[in-house]
N, C-alpha and C positions, 0 to 999 in steps of 0.2 A: 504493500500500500504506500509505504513512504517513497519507494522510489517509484511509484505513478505518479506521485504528489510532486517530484520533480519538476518536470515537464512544467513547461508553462503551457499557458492557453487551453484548450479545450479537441481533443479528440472526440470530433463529430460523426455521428449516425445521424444523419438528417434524412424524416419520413417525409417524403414529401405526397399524401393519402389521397388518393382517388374514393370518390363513392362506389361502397362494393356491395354487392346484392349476396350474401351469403346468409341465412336461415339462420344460424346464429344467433348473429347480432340482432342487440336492441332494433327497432325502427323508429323514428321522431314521430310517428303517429302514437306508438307504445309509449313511447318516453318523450311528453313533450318539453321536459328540464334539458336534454340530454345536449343538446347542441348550445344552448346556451351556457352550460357549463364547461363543457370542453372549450367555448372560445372565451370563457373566464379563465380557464385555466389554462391556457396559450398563452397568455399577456405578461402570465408570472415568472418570476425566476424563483426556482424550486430545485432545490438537493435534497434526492433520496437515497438514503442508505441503507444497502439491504446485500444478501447474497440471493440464492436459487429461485426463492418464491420471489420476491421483491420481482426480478426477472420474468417469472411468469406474468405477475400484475402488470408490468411496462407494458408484454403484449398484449393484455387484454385493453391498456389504455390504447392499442395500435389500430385493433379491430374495430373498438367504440368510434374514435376521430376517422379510422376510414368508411364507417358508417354513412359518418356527416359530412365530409367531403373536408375537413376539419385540420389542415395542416399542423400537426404538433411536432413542434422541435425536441428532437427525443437524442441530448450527448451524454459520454459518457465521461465525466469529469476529472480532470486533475486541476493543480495549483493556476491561480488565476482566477480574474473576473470571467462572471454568469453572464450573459449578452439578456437585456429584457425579452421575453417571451422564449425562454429557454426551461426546459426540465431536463434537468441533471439529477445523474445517479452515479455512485459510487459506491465499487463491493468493499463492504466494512471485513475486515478479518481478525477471528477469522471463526467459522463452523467450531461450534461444539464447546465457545470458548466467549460468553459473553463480556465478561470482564474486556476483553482485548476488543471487541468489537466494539465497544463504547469507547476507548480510547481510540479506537480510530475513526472515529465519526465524530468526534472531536477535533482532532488533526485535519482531517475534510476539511471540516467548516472553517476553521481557523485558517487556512492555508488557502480562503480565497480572498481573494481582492478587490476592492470596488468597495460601493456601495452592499451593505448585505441584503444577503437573499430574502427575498418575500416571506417565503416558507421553508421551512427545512424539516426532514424526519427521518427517526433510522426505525430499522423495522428487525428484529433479534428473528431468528428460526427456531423452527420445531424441535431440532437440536440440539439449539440451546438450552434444552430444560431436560433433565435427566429424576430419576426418582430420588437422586441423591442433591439435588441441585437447594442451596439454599435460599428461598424466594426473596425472605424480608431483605439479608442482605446484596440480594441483585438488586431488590426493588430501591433498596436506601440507593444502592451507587447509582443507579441510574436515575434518579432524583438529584443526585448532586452532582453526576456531568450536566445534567440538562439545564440546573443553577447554573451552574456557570457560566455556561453557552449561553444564557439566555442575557446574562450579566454583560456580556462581553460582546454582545452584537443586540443592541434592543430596537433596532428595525428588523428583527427576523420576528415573524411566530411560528414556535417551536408546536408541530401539528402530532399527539402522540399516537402509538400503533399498539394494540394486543397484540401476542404474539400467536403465530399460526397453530394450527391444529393435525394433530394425525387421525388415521380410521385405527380402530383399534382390531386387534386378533378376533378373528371368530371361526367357527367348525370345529369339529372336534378335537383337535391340543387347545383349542381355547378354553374351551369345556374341562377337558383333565385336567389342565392348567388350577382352572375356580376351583375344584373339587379337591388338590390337592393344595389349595391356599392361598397358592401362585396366581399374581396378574399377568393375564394376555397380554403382550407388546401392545401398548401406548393406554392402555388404562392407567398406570401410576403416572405419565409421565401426562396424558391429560390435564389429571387434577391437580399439578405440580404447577401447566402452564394458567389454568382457569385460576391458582390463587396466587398469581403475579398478574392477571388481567385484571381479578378483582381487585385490587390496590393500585392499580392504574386509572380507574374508573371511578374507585371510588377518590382518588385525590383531586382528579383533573376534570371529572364529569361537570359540568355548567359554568367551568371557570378554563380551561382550555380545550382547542380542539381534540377529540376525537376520532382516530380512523380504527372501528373495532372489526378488524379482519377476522376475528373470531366466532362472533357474532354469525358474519355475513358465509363464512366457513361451515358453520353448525346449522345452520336453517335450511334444509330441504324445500325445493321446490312446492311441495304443498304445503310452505311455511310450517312444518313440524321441527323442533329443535332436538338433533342429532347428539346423545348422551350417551354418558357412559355410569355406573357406579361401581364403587370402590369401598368396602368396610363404613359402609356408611358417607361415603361421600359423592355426590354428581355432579360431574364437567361436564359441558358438552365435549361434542369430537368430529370431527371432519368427515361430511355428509360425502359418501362415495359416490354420486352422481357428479362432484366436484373434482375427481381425481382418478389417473390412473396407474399411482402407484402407491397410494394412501397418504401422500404430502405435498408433491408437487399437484398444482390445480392442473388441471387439461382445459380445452376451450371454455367449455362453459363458468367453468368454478374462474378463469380468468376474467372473463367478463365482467362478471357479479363482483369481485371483488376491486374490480377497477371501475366499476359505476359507482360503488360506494366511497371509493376514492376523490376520486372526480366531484362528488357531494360534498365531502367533508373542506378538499383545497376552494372549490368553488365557493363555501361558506365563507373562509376569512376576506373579512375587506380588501376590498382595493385600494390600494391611497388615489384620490384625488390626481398627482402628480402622474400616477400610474395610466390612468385612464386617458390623461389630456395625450402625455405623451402617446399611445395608440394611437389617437385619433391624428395628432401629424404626425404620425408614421402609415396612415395607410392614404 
C-alpha cells in the first residue's frame, strides 16, 4: 500500500457507460431516485476503502450508472489530489488483519492533497472477524482512527460501513456439527460481525452517515431477514441468492448493495461551492 501511495497523481479506470438493457438492473421506471442519485454522486470526490467485496460493490455501482447512461468516474487511487466528480478506491491491507487495515486507510487519506475529499469510507471484510476476534477492542480503535481523520480533515464526512456477511454451513456436517456442539462455518463468526455492527449503529445511527451493507446482505428478496442462531444468540447472514460462493456478492447481491450505497453518499450535502462549480463545468 505505501509504495502505491508513492506514485503521485491518480491511476485511472475511467467508465465511460453506455445505457444497457440487461434484466438485471434496476430500471428508472422501478427506481425513480436512481438517476438522480448516481448524478449526485458523480459530482463528488469520494475515497473508498475496501478489499474483495468493496470491489464487487464498485461493479455493481458500474451496472447501476450504465443503466442510466450515467458517466461515473471510477480511479483507483494513490498519493495526490481527487479531481471533482471522481470516486476513488483504495485496497486497505490487508485481509484477515483489521488493525493494519485501519492504518492504512489512514495513510490513504492523509496522503492526499488538495482540498479534502467530500466523503471518505473504508469498508473491513468478512475476514476480518474470526470467533476469536475481539469486537469492543476493534470497535474502540476504529473509533479512534476515524477521530482522528475526522480531526485532521473536517471538510471530509466520514460515511460508516457494517461489515459484510457470510452464508453459513448447512446439510449434513452442519447438522453433526450442532449435534456434537460445534458451529457450522460462519455461524460464530456471524454473530462476532453482527456485534461490531451493532456498536456501529448504535454510536453513529442519527448523528452520522450510515452505509449498512449488512442489513442490505441479510434481506432476501421477499424482504425476509437471512439469520442464523448460536447458544442463544441471532445475527443475521448473507442471503445466498446474493452470492456464489457464500461472501463475494455475484450480480445481483452487487446491485443491491451498490443502490444502497448510492443512497447513503447521495444523502450527504452538497456544499453550495460544489454544485455552482458543476454547473460551469458543464
Amino acid at each position: 500500500m505505501q509504495g502505491a501511495l508513492a506514485a503521485a497523481g491518480l491511476v485511472e479506470i475511467l467508465f465511460v457507460l453506455a445505457v444497457a438493457g440487461a434484466a438485471a438492473v434496476v430500471r428508472a421506471d422501478d427506481d425513480p431516485r436512481l438517476k438522480a442519485d448516481l448524478e449526485s454522486v458523480s459530482r463528488r470526490r469520494i475515497l473508498f476503502g475496501h478489499q474483495s467485496v468493496g470491489k464487487n460493490i464498485i461493479d455493481g455501482l458500474a451496472q447501476l450508472a450504465s443503466s442510466e447512461g450515467i458517466t461515473l468516474r471510477i480511479v483507483e487511487a494513490v498519493a495526490g489530489p481527487i479531481a471533482p466528480g471522481t470516486f476513488a478506491h483504495v485496497f486497505v491491507a490487508e485481509n484477515g488483519h483489521p488493525d493494519q487495515k485501519l492504518e492504512s486507510f489512514q495513510r490513504s487519506v492523509d496522503a492526499l492533497t488538495g482540498p479534502d475529499v467530500d466523503i471518505a469510507l473504508v469498508k473491513f471484510c468478512y475476514v476480518d472477524f474470526t470467533e476469536g476476534t475481539d469486537v469492543a477492542t476493534l470497535f474502540a480503535r476504529y473509533q479512534d482512527v476515524l477521530g482522528r481523520l475526522r480531526t485532521a480533515h473536517p471538510g471530509t464526512t466520514f460515511v460508516h460501513v457494517t461489515a459484510p456477511l457470510t452464508t453459513v454451513q448447512s446439510g449434513p456436517k452442519a447438522l453433526a456439527k450442532r449435534l456434537l456442539g460445534r458451529a457450522p462455518y460462519g455461524t460464530v463468526e456471524n454473530v462476532r460481525r453482527e456485534q461490531f455492527n451493532a456498536l456501529l449503529r448504535q454510536a453513529y445511527r442519527g448523528r452520522e452517515p450510515i452505509f449498512d451493507l449488512a442489513r442490505v446482505e441479510s434481506t432476501a428478496p421477499d424482504r425476509k431477514v437471512q439469520t442464523v442462531e448460536w447458544k442463544g444468540k441471532v445475527a443475521p447472514s448473507l442471503c445466498p441468492a446474493y452470492t456464489d460462493d457464500g461472501g463475494h456478492l455475484n450480480r445481483e447481491g452487487q446491485r443491491r448493495a451498490a443502490r444502497e450505497l448510492l443512497s447513503v453518499l447521495a444523502s450527504v450535502p452538497e456544499s453550495p461551492g460544489l454544485i455552482e462549480s458543476e454547473r460551469n463545468r458543464r
